[in-house]
C-alpha positions in Angstrom: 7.6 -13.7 -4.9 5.3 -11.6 -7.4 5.0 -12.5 -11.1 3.6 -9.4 -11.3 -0.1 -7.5 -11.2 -2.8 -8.8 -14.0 -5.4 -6.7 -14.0 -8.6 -8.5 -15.3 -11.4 -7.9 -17.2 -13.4 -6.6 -13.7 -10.1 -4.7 -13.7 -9.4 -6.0 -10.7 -5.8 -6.8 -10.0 -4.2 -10.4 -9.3 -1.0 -10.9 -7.6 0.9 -14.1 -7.3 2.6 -14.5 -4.3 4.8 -17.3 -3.0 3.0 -20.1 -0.8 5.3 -19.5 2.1 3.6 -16.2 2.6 -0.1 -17.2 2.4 -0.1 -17.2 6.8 0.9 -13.5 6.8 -0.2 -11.4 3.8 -3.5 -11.4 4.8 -2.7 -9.3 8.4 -0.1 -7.1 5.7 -3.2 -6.0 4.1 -5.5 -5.6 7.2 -2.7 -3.4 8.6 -2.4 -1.3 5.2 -6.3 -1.1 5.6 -5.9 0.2 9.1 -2.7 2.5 7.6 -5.2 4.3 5.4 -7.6 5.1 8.7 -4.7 6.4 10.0 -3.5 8.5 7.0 -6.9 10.3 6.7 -6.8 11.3 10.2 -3.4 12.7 10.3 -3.9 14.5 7.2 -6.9 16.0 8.6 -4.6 16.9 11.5 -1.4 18.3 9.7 0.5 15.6 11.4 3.2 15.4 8.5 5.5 13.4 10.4 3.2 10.0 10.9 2.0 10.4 7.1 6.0 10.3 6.5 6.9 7.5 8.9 3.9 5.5 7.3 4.9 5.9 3.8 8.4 5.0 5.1 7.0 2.0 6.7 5.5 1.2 3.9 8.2 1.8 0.8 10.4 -0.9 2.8 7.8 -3.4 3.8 5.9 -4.2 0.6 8.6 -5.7 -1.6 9.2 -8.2 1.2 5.8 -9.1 1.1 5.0 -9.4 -3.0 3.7 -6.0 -3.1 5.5 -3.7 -5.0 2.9 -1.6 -5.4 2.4 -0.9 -2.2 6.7 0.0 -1.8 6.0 2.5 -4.8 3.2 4.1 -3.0 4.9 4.5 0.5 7.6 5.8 -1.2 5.4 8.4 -3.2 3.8 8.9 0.4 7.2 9.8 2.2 8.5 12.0 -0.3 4.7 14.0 -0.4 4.8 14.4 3.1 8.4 15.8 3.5 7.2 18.4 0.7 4.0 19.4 2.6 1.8 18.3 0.0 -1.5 17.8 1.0 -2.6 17.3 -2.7 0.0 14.1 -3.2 -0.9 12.7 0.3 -4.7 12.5 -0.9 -3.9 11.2 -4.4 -1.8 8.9 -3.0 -4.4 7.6 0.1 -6.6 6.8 -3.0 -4.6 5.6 -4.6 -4.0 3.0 -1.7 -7.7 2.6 -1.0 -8.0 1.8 -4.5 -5.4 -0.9 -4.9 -6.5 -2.6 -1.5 -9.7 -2.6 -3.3 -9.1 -4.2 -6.0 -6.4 -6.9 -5.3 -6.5 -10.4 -5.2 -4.0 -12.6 -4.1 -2.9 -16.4 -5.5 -0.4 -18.0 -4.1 1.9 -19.7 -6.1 3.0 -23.6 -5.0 
């Protein structure tokens, strides 16, 4: 369960997740990481329909998992992609890149 983001004074950002997740967030946020190779290639290859399916993917995984953030952003993802716009699908990629950056995860007992 997230408490919520903190974003610290390397403005980094903290999520606390529940304990019983600890064995499979960290393969979530390998697979995002791999999502994001995937997202730059398809943009690069007009293939709309995977961007979409990703964000999709993505919007209903990442609340299950603690990250909200990463719900919001597949959901900004889906909607960009079923517009055709190229500009949102980037934004949103670093947007992505950006937060996988920066996150840290504690897990809560």
């Amino acid at each position: 369960m997230t408490a919520g983001p903190n974003r610290n004074a390397e403005n980094g950002i903290t999520l606390y997740i529940d304990q019983s997740l600890e064995e499979i967030v960290p393969g979530f946020l390998e697979n995002r990481r791999r999502d994001v190779q995937t997202l730059e290639t398809s943009l690069q290859e007009s293939n709309l329909a995977q961007i979409q399916l990703i964000g999709h993917r993505m919007r209903g995984d990442g609340g299950g998992y603690g990250f909200d953030a990463i719900s919001t952003m597949g959901a900004a993802l889906e909607q960009a992609a079923a517009r055709e716009d190229r500009d949102a699908i980037r934004r949103q990629i670093a947007e992505l890149i950006d937060f996988l950056a920066r996150v840290t995860v504690v897990y809560r007992r």
